[in-house]
Every structure is written in structure tokens, then in C-alpha cells.
MDAnalysis code that builds the backbone (N, CA, C; Angstrom):
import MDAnalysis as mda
import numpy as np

u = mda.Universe.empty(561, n_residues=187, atom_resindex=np.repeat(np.arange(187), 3), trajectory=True)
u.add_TopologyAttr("name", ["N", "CA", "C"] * 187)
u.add_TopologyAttr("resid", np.arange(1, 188))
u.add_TopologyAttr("resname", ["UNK", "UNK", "UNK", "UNK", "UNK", "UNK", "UNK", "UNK", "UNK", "UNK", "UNK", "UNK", "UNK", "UNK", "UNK", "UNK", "UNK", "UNK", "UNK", "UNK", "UNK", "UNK", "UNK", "UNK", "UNK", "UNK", "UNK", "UNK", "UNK", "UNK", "UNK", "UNK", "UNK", "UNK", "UNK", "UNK", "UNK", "UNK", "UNK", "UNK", "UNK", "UNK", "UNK", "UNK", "UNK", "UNK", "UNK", "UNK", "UNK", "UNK", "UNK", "UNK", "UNK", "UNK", "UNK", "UNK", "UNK", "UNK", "UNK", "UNK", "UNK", "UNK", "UNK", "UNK", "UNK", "UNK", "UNK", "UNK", "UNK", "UNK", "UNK", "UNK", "UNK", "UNK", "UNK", "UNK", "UNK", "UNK", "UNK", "UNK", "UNK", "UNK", "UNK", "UNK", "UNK", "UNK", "UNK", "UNK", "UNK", "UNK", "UNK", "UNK", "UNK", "UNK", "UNK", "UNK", "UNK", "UNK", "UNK", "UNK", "UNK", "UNK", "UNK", "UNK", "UNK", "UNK", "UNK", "UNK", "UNK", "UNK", "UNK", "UNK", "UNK", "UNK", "UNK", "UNK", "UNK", "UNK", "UNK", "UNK", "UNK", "UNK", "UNK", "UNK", "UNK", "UNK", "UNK", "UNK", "UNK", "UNK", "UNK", "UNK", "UNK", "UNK", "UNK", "UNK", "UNK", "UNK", "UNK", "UNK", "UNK", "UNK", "UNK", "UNK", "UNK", "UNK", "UNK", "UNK", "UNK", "UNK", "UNK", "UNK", "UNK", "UNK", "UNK", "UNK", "UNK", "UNK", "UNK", "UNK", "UNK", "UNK", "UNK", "UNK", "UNK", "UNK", "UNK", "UNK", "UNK", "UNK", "UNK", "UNK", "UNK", "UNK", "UNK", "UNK", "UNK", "UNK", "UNK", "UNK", "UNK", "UNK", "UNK", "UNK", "UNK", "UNK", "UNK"])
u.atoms.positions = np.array([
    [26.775, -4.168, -35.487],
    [25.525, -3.617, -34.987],
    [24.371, -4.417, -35.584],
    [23.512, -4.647, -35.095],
    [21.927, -5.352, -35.422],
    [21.567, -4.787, -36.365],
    [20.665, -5.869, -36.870],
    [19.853, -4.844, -37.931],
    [18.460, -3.690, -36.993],
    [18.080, -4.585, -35.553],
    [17.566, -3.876, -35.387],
    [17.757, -2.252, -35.065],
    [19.320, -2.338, -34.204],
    [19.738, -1.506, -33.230],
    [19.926, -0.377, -34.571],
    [20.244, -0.927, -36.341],
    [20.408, -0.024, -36.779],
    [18.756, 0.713, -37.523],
    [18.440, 0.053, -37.508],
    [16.759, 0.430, -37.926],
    [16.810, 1.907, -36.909],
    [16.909, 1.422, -35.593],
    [16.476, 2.048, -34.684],
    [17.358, 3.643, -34.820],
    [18.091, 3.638, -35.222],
    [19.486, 4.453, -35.022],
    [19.012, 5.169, -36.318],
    [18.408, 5.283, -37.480],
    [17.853, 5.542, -38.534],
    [16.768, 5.858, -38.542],
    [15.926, 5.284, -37.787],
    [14.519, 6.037, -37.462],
    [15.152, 7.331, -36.667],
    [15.484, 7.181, -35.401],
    [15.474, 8.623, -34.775],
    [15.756, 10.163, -35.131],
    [17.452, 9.076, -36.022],
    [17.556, 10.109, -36.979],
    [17.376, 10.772, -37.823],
    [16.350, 10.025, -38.638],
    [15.739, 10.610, -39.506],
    [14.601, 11.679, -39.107],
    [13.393, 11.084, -37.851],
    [13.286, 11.677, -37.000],
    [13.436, 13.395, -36.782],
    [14.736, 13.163, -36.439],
    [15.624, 14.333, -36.187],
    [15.210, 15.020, -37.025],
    [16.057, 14.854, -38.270],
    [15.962, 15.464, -39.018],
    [15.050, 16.527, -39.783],
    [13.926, 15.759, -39.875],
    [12.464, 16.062, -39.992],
    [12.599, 17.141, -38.956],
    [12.215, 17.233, -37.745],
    [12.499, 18.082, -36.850],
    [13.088, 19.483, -37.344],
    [14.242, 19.124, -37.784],
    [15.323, 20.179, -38.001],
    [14.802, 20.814, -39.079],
    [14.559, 20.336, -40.282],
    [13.685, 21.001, -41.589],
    [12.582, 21.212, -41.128],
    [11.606, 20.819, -40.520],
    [10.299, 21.332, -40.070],
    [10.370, 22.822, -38.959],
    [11.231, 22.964, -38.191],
    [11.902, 24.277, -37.392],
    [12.573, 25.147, -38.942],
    [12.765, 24.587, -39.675],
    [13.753, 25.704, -40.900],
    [15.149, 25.575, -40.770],
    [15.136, 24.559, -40.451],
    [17.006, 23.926, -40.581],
    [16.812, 23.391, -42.522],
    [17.476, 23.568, -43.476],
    [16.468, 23.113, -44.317],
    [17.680, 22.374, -45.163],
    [18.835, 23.066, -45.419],
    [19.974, 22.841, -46.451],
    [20.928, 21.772, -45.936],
    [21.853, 20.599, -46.605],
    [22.139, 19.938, -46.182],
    [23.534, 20.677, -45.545],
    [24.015, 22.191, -45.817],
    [24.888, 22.911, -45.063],
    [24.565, 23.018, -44.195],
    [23.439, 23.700, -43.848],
    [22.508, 24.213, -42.146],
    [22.624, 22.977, -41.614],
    [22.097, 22.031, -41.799],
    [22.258, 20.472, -40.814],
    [24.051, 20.357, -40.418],
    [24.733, 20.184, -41.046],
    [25.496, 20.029, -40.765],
    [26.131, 21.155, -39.783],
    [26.180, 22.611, -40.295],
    [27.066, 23.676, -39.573],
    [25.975, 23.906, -38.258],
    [24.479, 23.804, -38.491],
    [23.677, 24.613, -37.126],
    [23.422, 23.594, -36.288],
    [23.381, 22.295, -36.668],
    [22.787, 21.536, -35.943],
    [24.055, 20.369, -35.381],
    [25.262, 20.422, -36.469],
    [25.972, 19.303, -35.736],
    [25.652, 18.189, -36.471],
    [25.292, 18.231, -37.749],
    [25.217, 16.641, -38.228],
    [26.594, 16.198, -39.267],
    [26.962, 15.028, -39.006],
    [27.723, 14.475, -40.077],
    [27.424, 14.815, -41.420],
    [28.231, 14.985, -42.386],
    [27.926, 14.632, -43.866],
    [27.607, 13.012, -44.144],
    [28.505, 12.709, -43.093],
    [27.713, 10.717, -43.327],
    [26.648, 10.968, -42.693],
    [26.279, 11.473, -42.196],
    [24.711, 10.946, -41.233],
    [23.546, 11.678, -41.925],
    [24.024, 13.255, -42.271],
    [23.303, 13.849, -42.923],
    [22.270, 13.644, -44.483],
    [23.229, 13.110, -44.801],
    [23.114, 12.697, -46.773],
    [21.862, 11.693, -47.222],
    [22.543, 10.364, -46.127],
    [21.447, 9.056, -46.434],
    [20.425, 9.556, -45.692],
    [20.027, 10.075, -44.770],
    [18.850, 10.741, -44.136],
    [18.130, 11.522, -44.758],
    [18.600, 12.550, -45.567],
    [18.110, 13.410, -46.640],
    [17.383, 12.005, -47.436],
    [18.231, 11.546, -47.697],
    [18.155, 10.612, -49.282],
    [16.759, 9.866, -48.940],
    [16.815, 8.952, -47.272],
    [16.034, 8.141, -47.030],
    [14.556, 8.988, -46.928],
    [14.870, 10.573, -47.059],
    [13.273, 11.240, -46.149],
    [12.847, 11.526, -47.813],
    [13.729, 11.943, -48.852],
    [12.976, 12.443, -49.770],
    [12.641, 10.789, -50.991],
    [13.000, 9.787, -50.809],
    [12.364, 8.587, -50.914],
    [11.191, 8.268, -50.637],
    [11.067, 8.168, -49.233],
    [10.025, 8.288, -48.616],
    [8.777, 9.176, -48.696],
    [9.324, 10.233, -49.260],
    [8.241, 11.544, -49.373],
    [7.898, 12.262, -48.228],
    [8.854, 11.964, -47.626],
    [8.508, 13.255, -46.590],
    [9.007, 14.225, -46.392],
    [10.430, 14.423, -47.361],
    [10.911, 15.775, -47.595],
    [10.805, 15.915, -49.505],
    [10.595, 17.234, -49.708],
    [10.918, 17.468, -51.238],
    [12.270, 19.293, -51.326],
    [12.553, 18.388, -52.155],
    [13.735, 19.594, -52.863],
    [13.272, 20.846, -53.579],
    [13.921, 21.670, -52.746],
    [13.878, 22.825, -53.729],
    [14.508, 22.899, -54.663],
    [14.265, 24.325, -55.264],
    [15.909, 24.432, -56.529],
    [17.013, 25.084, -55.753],
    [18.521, 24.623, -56.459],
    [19.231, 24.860, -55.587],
    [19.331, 26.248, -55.418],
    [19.821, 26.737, -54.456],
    [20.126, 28.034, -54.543],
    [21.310, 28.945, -54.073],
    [21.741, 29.971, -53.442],
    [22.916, 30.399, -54.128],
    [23.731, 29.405, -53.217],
    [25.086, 29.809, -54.084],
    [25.828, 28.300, -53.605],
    [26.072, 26.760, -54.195],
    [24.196, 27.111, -54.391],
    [24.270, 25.455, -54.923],
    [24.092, 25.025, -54.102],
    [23.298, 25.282, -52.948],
    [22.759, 24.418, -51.485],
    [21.025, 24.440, -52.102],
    [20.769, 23.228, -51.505],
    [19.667, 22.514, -51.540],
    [18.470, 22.839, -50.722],
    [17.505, 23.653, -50.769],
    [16.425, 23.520, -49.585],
    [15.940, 22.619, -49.599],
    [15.090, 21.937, -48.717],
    [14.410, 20.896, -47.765],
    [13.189, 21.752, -47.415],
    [12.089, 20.995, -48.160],
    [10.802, 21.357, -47.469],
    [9.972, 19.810, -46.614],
    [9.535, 20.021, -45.520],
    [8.562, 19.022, -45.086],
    [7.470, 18.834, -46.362],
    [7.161, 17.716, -46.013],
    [5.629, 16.997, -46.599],
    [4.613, 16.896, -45.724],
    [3.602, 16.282, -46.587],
    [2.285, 16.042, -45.335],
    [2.774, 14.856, -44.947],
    [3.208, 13.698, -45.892],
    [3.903, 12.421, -45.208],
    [4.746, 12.737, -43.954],
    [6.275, 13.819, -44.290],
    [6.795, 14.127, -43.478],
    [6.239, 14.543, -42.034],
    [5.107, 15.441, -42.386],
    [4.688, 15.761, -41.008],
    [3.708, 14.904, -40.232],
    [3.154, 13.961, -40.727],
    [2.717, 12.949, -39.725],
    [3.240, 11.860, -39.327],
    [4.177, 11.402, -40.347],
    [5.573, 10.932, -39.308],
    [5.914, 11.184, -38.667],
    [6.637, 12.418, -38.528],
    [7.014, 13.506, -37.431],
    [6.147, 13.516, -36.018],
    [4.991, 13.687, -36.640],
    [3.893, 13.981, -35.425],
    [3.780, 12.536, -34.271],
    [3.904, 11.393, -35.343],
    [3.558, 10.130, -34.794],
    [5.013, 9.203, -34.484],
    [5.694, 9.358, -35.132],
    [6.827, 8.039, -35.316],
    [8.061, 8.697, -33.610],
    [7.547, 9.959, -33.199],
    [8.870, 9.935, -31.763],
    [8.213, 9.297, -30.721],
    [6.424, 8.862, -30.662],
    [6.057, 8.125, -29.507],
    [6.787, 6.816, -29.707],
    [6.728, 6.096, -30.519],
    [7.221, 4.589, -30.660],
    [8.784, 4.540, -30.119],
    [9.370, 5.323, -30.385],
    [10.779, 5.247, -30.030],
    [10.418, 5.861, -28.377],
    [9.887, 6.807, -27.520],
    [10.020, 6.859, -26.217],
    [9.255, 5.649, -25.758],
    [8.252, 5.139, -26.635],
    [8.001, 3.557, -25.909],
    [9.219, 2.609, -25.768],
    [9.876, 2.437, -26.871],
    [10.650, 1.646, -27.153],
    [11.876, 1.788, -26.030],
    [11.943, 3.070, -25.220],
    [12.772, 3.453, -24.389],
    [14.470, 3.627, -25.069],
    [15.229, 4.517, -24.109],
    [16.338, 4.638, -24.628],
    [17.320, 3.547, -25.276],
    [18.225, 3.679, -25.978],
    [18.902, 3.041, -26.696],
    [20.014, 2.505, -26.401],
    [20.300, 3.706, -25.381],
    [21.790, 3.575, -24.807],
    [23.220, 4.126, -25.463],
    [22.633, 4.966, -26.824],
    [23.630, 5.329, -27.112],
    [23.338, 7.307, -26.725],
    [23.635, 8.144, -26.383],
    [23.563, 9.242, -25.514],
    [22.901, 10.566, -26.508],
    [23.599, 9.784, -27.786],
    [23.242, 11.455, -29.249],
    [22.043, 11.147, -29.161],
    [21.466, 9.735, -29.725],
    [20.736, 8.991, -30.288],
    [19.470, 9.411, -29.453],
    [19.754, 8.769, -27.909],
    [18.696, 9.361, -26.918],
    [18.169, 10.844, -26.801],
    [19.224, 11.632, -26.893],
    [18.480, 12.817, -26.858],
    [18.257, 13.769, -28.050],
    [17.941, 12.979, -29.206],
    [17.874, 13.090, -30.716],
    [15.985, 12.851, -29.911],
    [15.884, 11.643, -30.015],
    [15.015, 11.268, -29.619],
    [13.455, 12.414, -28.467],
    [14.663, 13.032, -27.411],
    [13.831, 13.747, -27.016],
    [13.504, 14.912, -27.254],
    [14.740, 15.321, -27.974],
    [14.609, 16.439, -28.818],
    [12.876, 16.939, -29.703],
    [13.371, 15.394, -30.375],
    [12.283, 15.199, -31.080],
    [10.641, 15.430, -30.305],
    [10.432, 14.373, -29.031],
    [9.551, 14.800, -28.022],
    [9.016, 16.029, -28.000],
    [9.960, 16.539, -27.599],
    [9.687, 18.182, -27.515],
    [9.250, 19.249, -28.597],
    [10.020, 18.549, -29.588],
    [9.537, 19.460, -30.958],
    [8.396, 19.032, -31.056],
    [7.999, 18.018, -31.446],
    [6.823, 17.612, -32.486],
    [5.737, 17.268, -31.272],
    [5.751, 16.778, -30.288],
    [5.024, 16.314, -29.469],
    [4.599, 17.390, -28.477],
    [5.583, 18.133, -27.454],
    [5.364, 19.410, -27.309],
    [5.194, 18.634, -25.853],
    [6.227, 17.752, -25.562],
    [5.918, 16.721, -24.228],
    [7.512, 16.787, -23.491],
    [7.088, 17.872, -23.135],
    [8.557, 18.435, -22.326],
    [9.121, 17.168, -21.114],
    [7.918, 16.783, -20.222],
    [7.626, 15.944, -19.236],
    [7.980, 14.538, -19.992],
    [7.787, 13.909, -20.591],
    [8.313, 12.562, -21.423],
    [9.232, 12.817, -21.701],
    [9.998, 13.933, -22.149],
    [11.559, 13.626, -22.826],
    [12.622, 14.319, -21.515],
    [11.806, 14.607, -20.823],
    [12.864, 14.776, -19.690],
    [12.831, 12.897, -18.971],
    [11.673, 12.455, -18.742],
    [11.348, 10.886, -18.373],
    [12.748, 10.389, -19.220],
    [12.512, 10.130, -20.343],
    [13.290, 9.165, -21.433],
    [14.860, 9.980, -20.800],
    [15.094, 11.006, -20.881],
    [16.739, 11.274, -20.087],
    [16.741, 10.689, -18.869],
    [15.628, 10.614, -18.024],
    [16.524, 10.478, -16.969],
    [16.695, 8.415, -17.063],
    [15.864, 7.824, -17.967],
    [15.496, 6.253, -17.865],
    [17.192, 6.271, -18.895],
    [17.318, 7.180, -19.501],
    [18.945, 6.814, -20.341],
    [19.654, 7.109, -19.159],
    [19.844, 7.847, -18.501],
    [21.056, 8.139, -16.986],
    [20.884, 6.737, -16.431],
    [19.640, 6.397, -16.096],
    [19.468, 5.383, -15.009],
    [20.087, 3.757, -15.574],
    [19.617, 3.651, -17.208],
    [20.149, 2.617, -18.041],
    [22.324, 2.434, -18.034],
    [22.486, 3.665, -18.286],
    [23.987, 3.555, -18.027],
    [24.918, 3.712, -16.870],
    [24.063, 3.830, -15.468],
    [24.142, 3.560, -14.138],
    [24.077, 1.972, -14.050],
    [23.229, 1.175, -14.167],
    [22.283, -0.126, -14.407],
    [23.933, -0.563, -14.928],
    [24.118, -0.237, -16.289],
    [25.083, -0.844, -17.033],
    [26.970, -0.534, -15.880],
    [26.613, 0.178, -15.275],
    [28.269, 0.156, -14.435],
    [28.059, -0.561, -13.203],
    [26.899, -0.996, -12.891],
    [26.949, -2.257, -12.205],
    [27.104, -3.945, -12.837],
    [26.786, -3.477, -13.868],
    [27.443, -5.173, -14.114],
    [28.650, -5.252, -15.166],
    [29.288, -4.486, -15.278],
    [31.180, -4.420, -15.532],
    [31.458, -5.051, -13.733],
    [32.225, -6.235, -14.471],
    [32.497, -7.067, -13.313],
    [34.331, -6.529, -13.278],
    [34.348, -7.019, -11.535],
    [36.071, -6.135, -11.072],
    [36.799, -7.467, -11.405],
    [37.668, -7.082, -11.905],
    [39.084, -8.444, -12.289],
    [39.312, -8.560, -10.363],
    [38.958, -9.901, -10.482],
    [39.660, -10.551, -9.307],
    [40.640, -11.592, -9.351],
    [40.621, -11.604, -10.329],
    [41.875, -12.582, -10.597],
    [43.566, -12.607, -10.360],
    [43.925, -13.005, -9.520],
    [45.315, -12.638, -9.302],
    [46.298, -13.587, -10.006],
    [46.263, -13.700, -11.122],
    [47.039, -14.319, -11.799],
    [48.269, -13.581, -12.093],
    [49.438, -14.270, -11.252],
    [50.813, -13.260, -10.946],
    [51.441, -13.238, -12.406],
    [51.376, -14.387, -13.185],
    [51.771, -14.729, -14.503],
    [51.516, -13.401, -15.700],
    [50.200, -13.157, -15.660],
    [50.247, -11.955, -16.418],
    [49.730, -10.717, -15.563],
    [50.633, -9.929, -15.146],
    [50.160, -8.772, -14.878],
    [49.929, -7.774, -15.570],
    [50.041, -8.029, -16.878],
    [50.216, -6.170, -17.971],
    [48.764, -7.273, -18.315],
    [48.139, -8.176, -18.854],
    [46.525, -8.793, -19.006],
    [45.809, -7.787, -18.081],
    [46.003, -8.847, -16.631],
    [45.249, -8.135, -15.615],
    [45.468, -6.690, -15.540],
    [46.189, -5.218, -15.675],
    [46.442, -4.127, -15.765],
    [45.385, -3.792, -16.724],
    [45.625, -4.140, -17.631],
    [44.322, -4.304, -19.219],
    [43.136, -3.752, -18.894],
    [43.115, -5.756, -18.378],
    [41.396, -5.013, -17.960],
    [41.114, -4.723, -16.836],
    [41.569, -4.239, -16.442],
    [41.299, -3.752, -14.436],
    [41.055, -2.429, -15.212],
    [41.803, -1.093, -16.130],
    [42.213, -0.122, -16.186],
    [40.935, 0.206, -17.264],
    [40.698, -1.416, -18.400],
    [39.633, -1.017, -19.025],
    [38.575, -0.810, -18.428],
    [37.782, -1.406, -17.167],
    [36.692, -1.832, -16.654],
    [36.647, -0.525, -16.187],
    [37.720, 0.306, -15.360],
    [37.847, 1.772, -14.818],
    [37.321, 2.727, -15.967],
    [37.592, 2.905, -16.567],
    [37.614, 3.574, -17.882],
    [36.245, 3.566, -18.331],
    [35.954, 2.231, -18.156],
    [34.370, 2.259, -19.038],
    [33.450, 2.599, -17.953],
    [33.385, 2.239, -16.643],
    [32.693, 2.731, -15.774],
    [32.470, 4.277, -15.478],
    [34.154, 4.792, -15.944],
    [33.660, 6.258, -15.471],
    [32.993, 6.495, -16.690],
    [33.441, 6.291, -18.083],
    [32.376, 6.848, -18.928],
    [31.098, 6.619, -19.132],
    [30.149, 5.172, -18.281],
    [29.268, 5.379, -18.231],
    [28.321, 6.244, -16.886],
    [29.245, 6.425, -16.245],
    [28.919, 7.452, -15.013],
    [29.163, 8.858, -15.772],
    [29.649, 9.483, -16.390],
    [29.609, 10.396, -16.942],
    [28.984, 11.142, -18.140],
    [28.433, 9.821, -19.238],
    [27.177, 9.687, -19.558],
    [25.691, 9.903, -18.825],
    [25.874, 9.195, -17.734],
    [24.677, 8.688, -16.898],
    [24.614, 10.392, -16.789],
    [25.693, 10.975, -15.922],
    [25.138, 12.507, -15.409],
    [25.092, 13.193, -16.459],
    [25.534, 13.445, -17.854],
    [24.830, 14.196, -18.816],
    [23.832, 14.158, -19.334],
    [22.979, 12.926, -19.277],
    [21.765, 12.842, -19.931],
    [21.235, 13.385, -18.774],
    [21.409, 13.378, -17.283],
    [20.734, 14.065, -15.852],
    [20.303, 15.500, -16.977],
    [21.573, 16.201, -17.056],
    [22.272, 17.462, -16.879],
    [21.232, 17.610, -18.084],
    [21.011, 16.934, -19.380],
    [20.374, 17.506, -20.395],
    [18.905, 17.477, -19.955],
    [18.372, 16.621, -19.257],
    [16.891, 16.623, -18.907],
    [16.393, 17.543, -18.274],
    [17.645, 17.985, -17.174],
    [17.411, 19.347, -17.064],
    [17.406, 20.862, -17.684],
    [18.108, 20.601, -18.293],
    [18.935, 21.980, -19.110],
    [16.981, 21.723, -21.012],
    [16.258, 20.685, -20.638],
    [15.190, 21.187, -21.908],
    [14.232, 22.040, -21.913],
    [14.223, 22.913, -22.856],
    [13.451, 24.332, -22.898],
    [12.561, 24.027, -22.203],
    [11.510, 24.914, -21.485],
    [10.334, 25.172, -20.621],
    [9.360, 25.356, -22.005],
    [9.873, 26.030, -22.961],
    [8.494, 26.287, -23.730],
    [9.525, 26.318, -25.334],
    [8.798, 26.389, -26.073],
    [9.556, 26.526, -27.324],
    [8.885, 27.527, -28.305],
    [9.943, 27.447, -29.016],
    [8.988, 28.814, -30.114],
    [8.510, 28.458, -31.134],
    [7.758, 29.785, -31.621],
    [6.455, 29.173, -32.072],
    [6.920, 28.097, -33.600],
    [6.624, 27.292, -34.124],
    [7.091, 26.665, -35.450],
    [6.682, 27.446, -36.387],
    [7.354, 27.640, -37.533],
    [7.351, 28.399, -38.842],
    [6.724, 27.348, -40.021],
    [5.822, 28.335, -40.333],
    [4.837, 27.895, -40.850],
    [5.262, 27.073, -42.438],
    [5.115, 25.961, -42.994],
    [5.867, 25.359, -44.144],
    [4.559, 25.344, -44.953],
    [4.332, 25.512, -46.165],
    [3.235, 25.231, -47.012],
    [3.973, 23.406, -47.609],
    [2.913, 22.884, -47.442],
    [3.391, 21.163, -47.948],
    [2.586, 21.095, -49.426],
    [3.040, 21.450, -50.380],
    [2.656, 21.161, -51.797],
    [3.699, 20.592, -52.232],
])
């Protein structure tokens, strides 16, 4: 992977994240069990936001789980850093994208743009099953080759057609309105 593609893949998520503690997702348990995040994805994201200063630690509490409070850093990141990525347009990878609009919607409150950015990710992995080229090659010599990739090219096409219609399906399926955000004191 690039360094850019991973920059990019690290911003959103972090992104995210922010998101998720700024709504009151806060413990690195809650990310993981409410929201669906990795313990790999979760951890260095924590690590990279409270570096940064845009998240700070509570004391732990019962359990021994960690709260997560936003910052003022945090929250104007938040506020500012999901336009650059819907400029930047989708990514092409499907979490990533609608991490992304997620984000839109939370912090931006731009229901209409992050439904845009789903449907430009559907249309990007449509785009992409037109140029998976068809084995025309009739080379009688290897037929289990040609089987290969005839069966791979099938394979990847339907999954980007099936991609393509879930990011449809999610642009549709994003809240009309959202609730109200819970209020964080940033000291």
C-alpha cells in the first residue's frame, strides 16, 4: 500500500473515530463492541488522536476501561479535516468510504454530500468492472491458467458490482436527521 493511500486510510479513520468519542462512543471497549472497530485499528488511532491532542484520557474506570474525551484540537479537526477527504473523493475501499461519510454527516451535518461521495464510490467500482479485461486467449496448452483467470476476473467483477450496489444501498439507507450531540466539556 502507498504511503499515500495509507495516510489516507488513517486520516479517515481517525476521523472516525473522533466522531465516535465526540457522539460518546468513548472506551477503547465501546469502539470496538458498538461501533465495529478492530483492536488493530482501534489502538494506533487512540494512540495517534491522544498524540496529537485531540483526544485526552480519563482515569480508568471500572474494569479498567479507558474514557476518551474530545479536545478543542479534536473538535476542529473533526469539524474541518472530513471536507478534504470528500474533496479528495472516494478511495475505493467501501469501510473507508463510508467511514468517511459517516463522518459528513456527523460533524458536517451534510447529509446531501455524503450521500454524493456513496453514490461517486458505487459509480468508481462500476468504472473499475469495466476495465477487468475478458481472457480471450485460447491457449489449448493451459487450460486450468486460462480457468484461473477467466473465474478470477468473474469473481472480482461480481464483487465489485456488489460493492458498487452497497454503497447505492448505504446512501440510501443515511439518517434524514440525527440526534442531537452530547455535550463534551474540552478542558
Amino acid at each position: 500500500m502507498s504511503e499515500t493511500r495509507d495516510r489516507r486510510r488513517r486520516t479517515d479513520l481517525d476521523l472516525f473515530v473522533l466522531a465516535l468519542i465526540d457522539s460518546g462512543i468513548s472506551t477503547p471497549y465501546d469502539l470496538q463492541k458498538m461501533a465495529g472497530l478492530s483492536p488493530g485499528a482501534t489502538i494506533p488511532a487512540l494512540q495517534r488522536l491522544l498524540d496529537a491532542g485531540c483526544v485526552r484520557q480519563g482515569k480508568p474506570g471500572p474494569r479498567g476501561r479507558t474514557d476518551h474525551k474530545i479536545t478543542a484540537t479534536g473538535k476542529k479537526l473533526l469539524n474541518a479535516g472530513w471536507r478534504t477527504l470528500l474533496e479528495d473523493g472516494p478511495s475505493g475501499d467501501l469501510d473507508a468510504d463510508l467511514r468517511v461519510a459517516l463522518v459528513a454527516l456527523w460533524a458536517g451535518g451534510e447529509r446531501r454530500l455524503a450521500i454524493e461521495f456513496l453514490r461517486e464510490s458505487a459509480h468508481k467500482k462500476t468504472d473499475a468492472i469495466e476495465s477487468i479485461e475478458e481472457d480471450d486467449s485460447s491457449d489449448a496448452s493451459a487450460p486450468l491458467a486460462r480457468w484461473y483467470r477467466t473465474l478470477r476476473s468473474a469473481a472480482a467483477k461480481a464483487l465489485l458490482k456488489g460493492e458498487s450496489q452497497a454503497a447505492l444501498a448505504m446512501a440510501e439507507s443515511l439518517p434524514r436527521s440525527l440526534p442531537k450531540k452530547r455535550k463534551q466539556s474540552d478542558h
